[in-house]
N, C-alpha and C positions, 0 to 999 in steps of 0.2 A: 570431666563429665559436663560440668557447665557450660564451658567454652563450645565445646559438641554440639550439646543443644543448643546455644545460641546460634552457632553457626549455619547448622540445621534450620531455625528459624531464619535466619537474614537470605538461608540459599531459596529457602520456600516462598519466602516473601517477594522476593525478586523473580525467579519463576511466575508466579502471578501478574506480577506488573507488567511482566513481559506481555501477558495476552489480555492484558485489561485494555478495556476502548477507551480512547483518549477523551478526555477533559472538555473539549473544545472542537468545535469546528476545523480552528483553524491548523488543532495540532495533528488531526489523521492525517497532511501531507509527511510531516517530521516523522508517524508512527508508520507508515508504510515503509519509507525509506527505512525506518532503521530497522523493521522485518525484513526488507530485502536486502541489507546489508549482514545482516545476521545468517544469513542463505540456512536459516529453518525454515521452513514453511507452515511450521506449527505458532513461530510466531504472527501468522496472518490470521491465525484463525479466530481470535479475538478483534480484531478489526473489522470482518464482515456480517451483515445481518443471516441468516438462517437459511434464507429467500432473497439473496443477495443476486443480482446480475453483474456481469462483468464481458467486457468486449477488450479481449487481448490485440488480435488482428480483426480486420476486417470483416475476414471468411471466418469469424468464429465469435459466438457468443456461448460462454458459461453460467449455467443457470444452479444457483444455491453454493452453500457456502464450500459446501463438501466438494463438490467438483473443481469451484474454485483454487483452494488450498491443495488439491490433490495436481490441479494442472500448473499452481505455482512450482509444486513440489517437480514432478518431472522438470522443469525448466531451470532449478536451480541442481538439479540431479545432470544436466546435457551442458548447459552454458552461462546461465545467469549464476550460477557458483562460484564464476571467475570473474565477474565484475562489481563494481561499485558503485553506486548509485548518491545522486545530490541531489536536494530542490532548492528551487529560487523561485521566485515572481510568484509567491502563493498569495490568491485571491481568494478571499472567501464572501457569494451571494449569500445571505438570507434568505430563504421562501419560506420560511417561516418561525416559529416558535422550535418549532420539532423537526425543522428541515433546512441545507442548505445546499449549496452549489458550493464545490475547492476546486479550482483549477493553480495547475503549476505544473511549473518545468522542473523534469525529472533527467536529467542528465546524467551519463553513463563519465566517470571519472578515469582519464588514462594513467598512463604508469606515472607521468608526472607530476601527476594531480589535481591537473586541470582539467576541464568540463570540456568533451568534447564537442563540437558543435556541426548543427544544430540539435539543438535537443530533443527529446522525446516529450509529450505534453500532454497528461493525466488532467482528466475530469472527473471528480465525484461526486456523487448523491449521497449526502450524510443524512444518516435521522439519529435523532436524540435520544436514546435507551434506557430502560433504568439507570445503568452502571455505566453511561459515556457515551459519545459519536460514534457510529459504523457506520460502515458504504454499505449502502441501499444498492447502488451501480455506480459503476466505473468504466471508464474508456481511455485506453491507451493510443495516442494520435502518432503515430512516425513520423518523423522528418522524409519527405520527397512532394515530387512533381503531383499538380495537382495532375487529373489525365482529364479532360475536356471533351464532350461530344464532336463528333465532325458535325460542319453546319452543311 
């Protein structure tokens, strides 16, 4: 009975940490990754602000948390289910006490565990919360050509 309940407790407690918001600035690059390695999408929902923005593609910006996590979810329900996700190069700006800039490279991992390249290249706006960092916004950048006006 005791082991149960302990169990019970350790499963609960980690449940939690799953959606708790990171620590630090610098660790929502690692906590994204490891919601999107997790392909729940309920683990993102502690990552974002309420009134959260996000820009997946171009032609598309997600307004609030709920839409957010609802459009991560379809995507890992289609195709992002089947992959694996790295960062490198995390930079973390300052703008403030209660704000910062994380940029890094978010790299899609092939079968043989290597980052394929060029990577994909994630911008966030963190703010500082009671309980930890969340993305304020976010922007996901693709690897390709840049397209240039005709002169």
């Amino acid at each position: 009975m005791i082991r149960s309940i302990g169990l019970s407790v350790l499963l609960t407690g980690y449940a939690l940490a799953a959606h708790a918001a990171p620590a630090t600035p610098e660790l929502t690059a690692q906590a994204f990754v490891d919601a999107w390695n997790s392909h729940d999408a309920q683990n993102f929902d502690g990552l974002f602000t309420d009134d959260a923005w996000w820009v997946p593609v171009v032609e598309s910006r997600l307004s609030g948390r709920e839409q957010i996590v609802a459009d991560l979810k379809q995507a890992h329900a289609i195709w992002a289910g089947r992959t694996t996700l790295a960062s490198s190069d995390v930079v973390v700006s300052p703008l403030s006490e209660t704000a910062a800039a994380v940029l890094f490279k978010a790299g899609f991992l092939g079968k043989d565990g290597k980052r394929m390249e060029p990577p994909n290249v994630l911008l966030l706006a963190v703010v500082k919360t009671t309980d930890g960092w969340r993305i304020k916004a976010g922007q996901l950048s693709k690897p390709g050509a840049t397209v240039m006006p005709a002169k």
